[in-house]
N, C-alpha and C positions, 0 to 999 in steps of 0.2 A: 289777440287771438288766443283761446283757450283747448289745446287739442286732446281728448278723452282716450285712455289706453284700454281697451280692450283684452284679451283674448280668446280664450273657447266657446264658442253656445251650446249645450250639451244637457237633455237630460239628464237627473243624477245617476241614474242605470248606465249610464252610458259613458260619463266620464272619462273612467280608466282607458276606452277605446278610441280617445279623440284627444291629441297633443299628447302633451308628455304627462308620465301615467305621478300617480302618486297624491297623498293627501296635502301635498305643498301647492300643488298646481292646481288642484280642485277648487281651492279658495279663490282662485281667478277666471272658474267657468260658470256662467249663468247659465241659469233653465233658458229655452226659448222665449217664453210667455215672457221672463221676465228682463228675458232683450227688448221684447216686442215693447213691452212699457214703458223702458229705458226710450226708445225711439221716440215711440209717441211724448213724452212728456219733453224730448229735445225740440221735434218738432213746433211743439205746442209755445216754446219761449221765440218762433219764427226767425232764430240765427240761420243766418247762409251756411248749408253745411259742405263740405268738398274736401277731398284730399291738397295736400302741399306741396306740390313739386320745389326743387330747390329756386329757381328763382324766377316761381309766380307770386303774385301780392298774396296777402294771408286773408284767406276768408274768416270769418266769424268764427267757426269751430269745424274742427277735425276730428273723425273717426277712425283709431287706427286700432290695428288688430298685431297682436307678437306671438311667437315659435312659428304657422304657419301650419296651424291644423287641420286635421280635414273637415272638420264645421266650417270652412271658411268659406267654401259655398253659399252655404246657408244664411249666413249673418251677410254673405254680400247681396243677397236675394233680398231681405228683408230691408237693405239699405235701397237699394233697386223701385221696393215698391213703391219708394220715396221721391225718386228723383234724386236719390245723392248714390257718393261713391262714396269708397272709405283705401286706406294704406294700408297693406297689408304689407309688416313683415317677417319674412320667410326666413327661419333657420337651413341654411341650404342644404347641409348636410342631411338632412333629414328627410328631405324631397324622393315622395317614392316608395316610403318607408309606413311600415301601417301607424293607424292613425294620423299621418301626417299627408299636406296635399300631395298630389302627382305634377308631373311636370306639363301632363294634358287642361291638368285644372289650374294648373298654374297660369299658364298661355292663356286658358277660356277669363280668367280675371282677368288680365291685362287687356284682352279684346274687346269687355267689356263696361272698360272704362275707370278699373280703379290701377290705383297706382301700387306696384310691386317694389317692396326694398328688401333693404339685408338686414337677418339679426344676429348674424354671425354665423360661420359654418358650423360649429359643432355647441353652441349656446354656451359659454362656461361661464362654471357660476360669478366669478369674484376675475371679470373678465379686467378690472383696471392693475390685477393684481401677476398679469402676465409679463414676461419677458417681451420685448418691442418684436423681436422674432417669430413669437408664438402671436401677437399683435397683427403683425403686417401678413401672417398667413392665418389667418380669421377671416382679416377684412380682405385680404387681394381674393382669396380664393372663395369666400362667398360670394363676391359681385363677380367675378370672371364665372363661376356654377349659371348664378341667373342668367348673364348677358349671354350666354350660349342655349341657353333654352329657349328667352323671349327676343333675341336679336341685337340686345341694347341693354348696358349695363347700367344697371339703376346707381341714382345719384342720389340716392336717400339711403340712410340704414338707422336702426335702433339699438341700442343699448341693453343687453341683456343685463337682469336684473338691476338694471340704472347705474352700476357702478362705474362713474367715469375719475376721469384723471387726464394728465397734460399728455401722456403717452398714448391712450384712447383715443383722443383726437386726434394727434398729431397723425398715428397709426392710420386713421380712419380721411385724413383728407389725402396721405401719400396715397392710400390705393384709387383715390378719385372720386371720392362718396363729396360732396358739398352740403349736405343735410343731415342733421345729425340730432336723433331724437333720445331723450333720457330720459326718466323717470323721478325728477325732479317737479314736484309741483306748482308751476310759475308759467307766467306769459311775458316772462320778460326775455329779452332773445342775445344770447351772445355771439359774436362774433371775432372768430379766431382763425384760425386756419383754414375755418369753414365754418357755417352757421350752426349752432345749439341753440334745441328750442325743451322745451320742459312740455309735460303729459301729467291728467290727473290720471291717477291710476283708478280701474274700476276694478268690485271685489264681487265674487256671487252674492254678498249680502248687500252689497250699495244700493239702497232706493232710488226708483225712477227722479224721485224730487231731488235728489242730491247729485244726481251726474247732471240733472238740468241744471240746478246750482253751480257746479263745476264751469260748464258750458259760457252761465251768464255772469260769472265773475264775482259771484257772491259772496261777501269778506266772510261770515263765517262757517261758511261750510271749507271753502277755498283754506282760509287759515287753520280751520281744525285740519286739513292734511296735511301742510306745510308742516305743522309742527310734530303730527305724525311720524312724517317722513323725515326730518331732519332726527329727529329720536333714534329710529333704525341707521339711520346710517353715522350714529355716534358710535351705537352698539357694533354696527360693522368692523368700523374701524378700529374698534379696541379689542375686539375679540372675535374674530369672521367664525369660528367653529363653535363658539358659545351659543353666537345669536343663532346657530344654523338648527343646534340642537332645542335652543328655544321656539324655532318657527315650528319643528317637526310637532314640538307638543302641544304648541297652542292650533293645530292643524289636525293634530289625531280628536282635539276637544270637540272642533266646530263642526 
């Protein structure tokens, strides 16, 4: 199973007023059209598409979406007219808050068949890099936010900006989560405390033909992000405010 991360669908007029504002996040919101492409060309490789609950078998490929914007309508609509659902997870803290969903649109998702998880109460950036305290009140109080909204506290959550560690997890199964999504790009699945699964990340720039690549397990598109990704998070760990200062620039570029 190969599961695609998402987040904003958003004209570029529009951006700043859907998720969290700024030229760092921008790089993770597609135009509409060129979600709708993205779809159709997932479509077209005929994988089984469906969200993940923690312990259903793994379909083909997943669509999940992070922060919990309010495009999230939209991008669920467009999955809709597919016959699939997709994961949406919700930074809680932000529930209510403009650009971000409402707890009425939140509820209207889950009724409608996709599955609702956590991406942490308050999204912090260099979330492995917390105290186990500031940890266990991320993750207890963002699933305890949703389960009092939709009735039932999701057993899935994501990892803001992918940064995990043995504390993250550890963190993340004491408050009762069983699912555990990162930003690692792999489909191989670990099991710890709780399950860890890996997502390719998508970028406003990623072509339709390449999140299908993603999708169908394609050694070189697959490995050009592996080794992407393993890149950034060398740079992470050797210097968190360097790279930070480097994403801002090559961010104001694109």
């Amino acid at each position: 199973m190969r599961t695609l991360m998402y987040h904003d669908v958003a004209p570029r007029a529009q951006r700043e007023a859907v998720g969290f504002p700024g030229p760092l996040a921008a790089r993770y919101k597609l135009e509409p059209d060129a979600f709708e492409a993205h779809l159709d060309a997932l479509a077209a490789t005929g994988l089984l598409v469906r969200p993940l609950d923690a312990d259903e078998a793994a379909p083909a490929t997943a669509v999940t979406f992070d922060d919990g914007g309010a495009s999230a309508p939209l991008a669920a609509a467009a999955l809709e007219r597919r016959g699939w659902r997709g994961h949406f997870f919700v930074t809680s803290g932000r529930i209510g808050t403009p650009g971000f969903l409402s707890a009425d649109e939140l509820a209207e998702l889950a009724r409608r068949g996709h599955l609702i998880g956590s991406h942490s109460h308050t999204h912090p950036t260099y979330m492995g890099r917390l105290t186990r305290a500031e940890l266990d009140e991320e993750w207890a109080r963002s699933r305890a936010t949703i389960g009092e909204l939709l009735g039932s506290a999701p057993r899935t959550a994501s990892v803001p900006g992918g940064y995990l560690s043995a504390a993250v997890i550890a963190s993340a199964a004491a408050a009762g989560y069983e699912l555990l999504f990162t930003s690692e790009p792999t489909s191989r699945v670990s099991h710890r405390e709780l399950i860890v699964r890996g997502r390719y990340t998508i970028w406003a720039t990623t072509p339709a033909r390449v999140a299908a690549s993603y999708a169908e397990g394609r050694r070189l598109a697959c490995g050009r992000l592996w080794l992407e990704w393993n890149a950034k998070k060398l740079a992470k760990s050797a210097s968190p405010a360097a790279y930070q200062v480097l994403r801002r620039i090559r961010a104001r570029g694109s």
